[in-house]
C-alpha positions in Angstrom: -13.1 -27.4 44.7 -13.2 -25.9 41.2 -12.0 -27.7 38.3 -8.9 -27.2 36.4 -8.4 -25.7 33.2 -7.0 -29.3 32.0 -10.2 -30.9 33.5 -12.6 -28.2 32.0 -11.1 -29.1 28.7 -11.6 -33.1 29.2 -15.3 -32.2 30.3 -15.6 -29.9 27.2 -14.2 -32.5 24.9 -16.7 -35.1 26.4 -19.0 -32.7 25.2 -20.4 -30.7 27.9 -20.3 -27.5 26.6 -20.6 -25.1 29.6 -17.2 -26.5 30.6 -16.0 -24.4 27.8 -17.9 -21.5 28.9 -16.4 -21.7 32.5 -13.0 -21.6 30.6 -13.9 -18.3 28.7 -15.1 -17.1 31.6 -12.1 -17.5 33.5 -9.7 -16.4 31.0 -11.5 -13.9 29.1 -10.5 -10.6 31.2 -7.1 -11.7 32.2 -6.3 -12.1 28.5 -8.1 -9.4 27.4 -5.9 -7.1 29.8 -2.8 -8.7 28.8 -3.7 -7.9 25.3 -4.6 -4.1 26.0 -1.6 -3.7 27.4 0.6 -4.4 24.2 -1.9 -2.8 21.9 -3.2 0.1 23.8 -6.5 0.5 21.4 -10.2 -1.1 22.8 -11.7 -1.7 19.5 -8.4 -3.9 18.2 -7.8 -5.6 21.8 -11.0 -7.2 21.7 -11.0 -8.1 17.9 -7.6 -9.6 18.7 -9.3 -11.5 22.4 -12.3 -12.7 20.2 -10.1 -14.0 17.8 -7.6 -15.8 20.6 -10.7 -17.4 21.8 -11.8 -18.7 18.4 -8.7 -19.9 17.8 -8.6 -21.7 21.4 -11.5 -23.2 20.9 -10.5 -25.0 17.4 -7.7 -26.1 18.4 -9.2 -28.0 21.8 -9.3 -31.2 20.4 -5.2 -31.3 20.1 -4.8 -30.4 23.3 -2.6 -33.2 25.7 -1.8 -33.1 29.1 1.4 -34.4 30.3 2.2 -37.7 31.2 1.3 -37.2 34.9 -2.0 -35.9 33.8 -1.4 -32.2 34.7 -1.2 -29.4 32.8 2.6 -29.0 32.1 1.6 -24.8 32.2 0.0 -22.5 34.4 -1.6 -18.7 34.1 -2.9 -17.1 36.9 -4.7 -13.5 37.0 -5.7 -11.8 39.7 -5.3 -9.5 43.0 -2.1 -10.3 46.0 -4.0 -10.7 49.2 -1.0 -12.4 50.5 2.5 -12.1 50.4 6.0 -13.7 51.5 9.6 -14.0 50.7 8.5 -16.8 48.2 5.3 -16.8 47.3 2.2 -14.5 46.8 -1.2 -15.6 47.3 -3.9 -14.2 44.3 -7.3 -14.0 44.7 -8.9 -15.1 41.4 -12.0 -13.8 39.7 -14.3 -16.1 40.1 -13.3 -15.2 44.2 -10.6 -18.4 44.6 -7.2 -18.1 45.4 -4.2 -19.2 44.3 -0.9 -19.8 45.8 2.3 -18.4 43.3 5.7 -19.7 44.1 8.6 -17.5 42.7 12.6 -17.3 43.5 15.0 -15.4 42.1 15.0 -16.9 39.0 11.4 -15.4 38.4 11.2 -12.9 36.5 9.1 -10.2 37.8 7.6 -7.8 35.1 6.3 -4.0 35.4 7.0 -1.5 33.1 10.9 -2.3 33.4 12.1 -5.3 34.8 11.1 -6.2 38.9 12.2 -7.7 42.2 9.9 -9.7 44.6 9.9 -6.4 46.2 8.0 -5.1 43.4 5.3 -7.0 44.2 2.4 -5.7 46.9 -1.0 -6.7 48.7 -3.9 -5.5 46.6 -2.1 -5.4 43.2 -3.2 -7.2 40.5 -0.6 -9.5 38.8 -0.9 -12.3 35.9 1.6 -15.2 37.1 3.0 -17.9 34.2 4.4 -21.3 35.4 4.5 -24.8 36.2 1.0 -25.7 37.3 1.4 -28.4 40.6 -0.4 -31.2 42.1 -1.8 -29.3 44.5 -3.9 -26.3 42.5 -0.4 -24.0 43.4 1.5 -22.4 40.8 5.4 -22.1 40.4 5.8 -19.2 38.8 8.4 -18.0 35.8 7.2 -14.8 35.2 4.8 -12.5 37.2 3.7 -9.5 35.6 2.7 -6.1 38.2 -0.3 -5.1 36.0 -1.8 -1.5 35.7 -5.6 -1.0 36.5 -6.8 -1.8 33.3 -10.9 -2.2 33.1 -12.5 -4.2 30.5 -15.2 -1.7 29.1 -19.1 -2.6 29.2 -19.9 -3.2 26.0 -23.9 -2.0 27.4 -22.8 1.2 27.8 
């Protein structure tokens, strides 16, 4: 089962430092994405992504779980290869998949405000929330992303 951002971060701070790694990894295209879409320009989106990540990674050692010892905040990026009424299943990155719970109180974002209809199989989404006991995600916003590809920076 792979390990949770909050448990990546305890590893990390016990110092194993590919735990860090595995959390850039993770998070590195979904933010980097997120950011291009507000920006719209390569070269600042990944001066402003570098600098996220620098920024993350000082500020590590204040991090704090909640009392129950779960992250008290989820993000989720990736592709629906499931869908119902009240939740979407996203396949991740790294090839996991995530359960998303949403009601009508989520807000669903596009280019102008969405419905649960809005969302599709084989779209790719970034889901905010409540991060549960179970690895599942209750969502507050889910955002209908556009194709957006990270360039190679070997090319």
């Amino acid at each position: 089962m792979q390990k949770t951002d909050s448990q990546l971060i305890s590893d990390y701070l016990k110092g194993e430092d590919s735990a860090f790694t595995c959390l850039l990894e993770r998070h590195l295209k979904p933010t980097y994405n997120f950011i291009y879409r507000l920006v719209g320009n390569q070269e600042e989106t990944k001066d402003i992504t570098q600098e996220t990540f620098v920024k993350v990674w000082q500020n590590l050692k204040k991090y704090r779980p909640n009392r129950e010892g779960q992250e008290s905040g989820g993000f989720s990026a990736g592709q629906i290869i499931a869908k119902d009424e009240k939740s979407v299943t996203i396949k991740m990155q790294d090839g996991s998949s995530k359960i998303v719970f949403y009601s009508e109180s989520t807000k669903i974002q596009k280019t102008a405000d969405g419905t649960g209809a809005d969302l599709a199989i084989d779209q790719e989404v970034t889901a905010s929330g409540a991060a549960n006991s179970d690895g599942s995600l209750t969502a507050q916003t889910i955002q209908v992303r556009p194709d957006v590809q990270i360039p190679n920076p070997n090319n």
